[in-house]
C-alpha positions as CSV (number, residue, x, y, z in Angstrom):
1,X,30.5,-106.0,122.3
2,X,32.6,-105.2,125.1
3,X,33.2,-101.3,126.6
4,X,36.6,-100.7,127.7
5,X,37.7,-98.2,130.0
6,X,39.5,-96.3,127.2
7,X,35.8,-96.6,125.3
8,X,34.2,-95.1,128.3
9,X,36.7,-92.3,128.2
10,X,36.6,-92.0,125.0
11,X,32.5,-91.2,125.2
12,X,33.4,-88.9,127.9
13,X,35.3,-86.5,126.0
14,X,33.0,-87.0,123.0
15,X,29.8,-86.3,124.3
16,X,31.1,-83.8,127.8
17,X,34.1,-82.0,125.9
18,X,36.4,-83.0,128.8
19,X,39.8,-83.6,127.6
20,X,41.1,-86.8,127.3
21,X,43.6,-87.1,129.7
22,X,40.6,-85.8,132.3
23,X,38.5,-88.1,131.0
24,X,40.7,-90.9,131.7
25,X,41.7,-90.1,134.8
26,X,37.9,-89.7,135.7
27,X,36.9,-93.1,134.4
28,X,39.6,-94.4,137.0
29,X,39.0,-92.4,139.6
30,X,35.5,-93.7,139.8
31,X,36.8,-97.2,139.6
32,X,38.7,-96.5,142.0
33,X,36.3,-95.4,144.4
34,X,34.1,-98.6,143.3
35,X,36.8,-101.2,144.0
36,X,37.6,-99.0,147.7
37,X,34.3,-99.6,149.1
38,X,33.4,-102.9,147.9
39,X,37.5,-104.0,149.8
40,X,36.2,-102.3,152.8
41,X,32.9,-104.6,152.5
42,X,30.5,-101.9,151.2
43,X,28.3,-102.1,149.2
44,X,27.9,-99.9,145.9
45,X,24.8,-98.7,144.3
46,X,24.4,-96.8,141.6
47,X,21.0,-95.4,140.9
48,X,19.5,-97.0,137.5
49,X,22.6,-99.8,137.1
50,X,22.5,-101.7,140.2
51,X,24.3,-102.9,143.3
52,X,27.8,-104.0,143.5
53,X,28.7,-106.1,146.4
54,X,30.8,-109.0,147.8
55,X,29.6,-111.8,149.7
56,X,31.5,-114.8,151.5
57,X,31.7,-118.5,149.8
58,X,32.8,-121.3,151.8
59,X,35.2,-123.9,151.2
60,X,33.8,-126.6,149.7
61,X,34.5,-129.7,147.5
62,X,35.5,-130.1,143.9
63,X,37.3,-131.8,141.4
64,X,40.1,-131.2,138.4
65,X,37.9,-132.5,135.4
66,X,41.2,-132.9,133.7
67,X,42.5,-135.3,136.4
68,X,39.3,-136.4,138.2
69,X,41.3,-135.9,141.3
70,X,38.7,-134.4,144.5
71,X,40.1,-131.0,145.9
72,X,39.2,-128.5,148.6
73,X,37.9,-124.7,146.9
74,X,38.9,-122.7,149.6
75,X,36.7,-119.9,151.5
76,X,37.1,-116.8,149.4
77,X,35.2,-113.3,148.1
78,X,33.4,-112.9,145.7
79,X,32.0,-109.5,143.6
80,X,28.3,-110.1,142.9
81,X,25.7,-107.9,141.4
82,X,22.6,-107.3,141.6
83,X,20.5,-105.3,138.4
84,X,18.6,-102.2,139.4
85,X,14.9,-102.2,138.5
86,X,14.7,-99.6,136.3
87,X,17.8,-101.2,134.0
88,X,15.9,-104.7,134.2
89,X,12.5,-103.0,133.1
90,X,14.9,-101.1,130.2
91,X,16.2,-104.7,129.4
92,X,12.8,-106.3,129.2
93,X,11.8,-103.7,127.1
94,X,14.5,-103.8,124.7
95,X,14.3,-107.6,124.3
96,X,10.7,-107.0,123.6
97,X,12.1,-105.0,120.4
98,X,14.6,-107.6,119.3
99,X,16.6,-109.6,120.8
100,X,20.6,-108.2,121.4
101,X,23.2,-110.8,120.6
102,X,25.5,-111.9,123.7
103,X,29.2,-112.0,123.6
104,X,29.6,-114.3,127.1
105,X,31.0,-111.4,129.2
């Protein structure tokens, strides 16, 4: 299953009574504010989720598997996170219980 942000704005209004248009524009407001910090190199945490953060890669050496042909990856950004405990234990727990299906995202 994949949340959208229309899904989370859709549980906003649902379950806070804001309407939608508010809860829309709140969902991307916070986004906002995410992607903000993390281009100014900050890092984001958010008490019982995790940390968002970016972190250098270097250039390095690959190849087109189509091709075979060797090519440079150039140095770039990347987004990384890192799970908070509490969500891991919650995680953990749940798998204990069954086992949720993953979609790949």
């Amino acid at each position: 299953m994949t949340v959208t942000k229309a899904d989370l704005a859709e549980l906003i209004y649902q379950n806070i009574g804001f309407a939608k248009k508010d809860a829309a524009d709140l969902v991307d407001t916070f986004f906002n504010l995410i992607k903000e910090a993390m281009i100014k190199g900050e890092q984001v945490k958010i008490k019982g989720i995790g940390t968002f953060y970016t972190r250098s890669k270097r250039a390095r050496k690959g190849r087109n598997p189509k091709t075979n042909e060797s090519l440079t990856i150039s140095a770039r950004k990347v987004v990384s996170y890192k799970a908070g405990t509490s969500l891991k234990k919650l995680l953990k727990e749940n798998k204990k219980n069954k086992t949720a299906p993953h979609d790949g995202d």
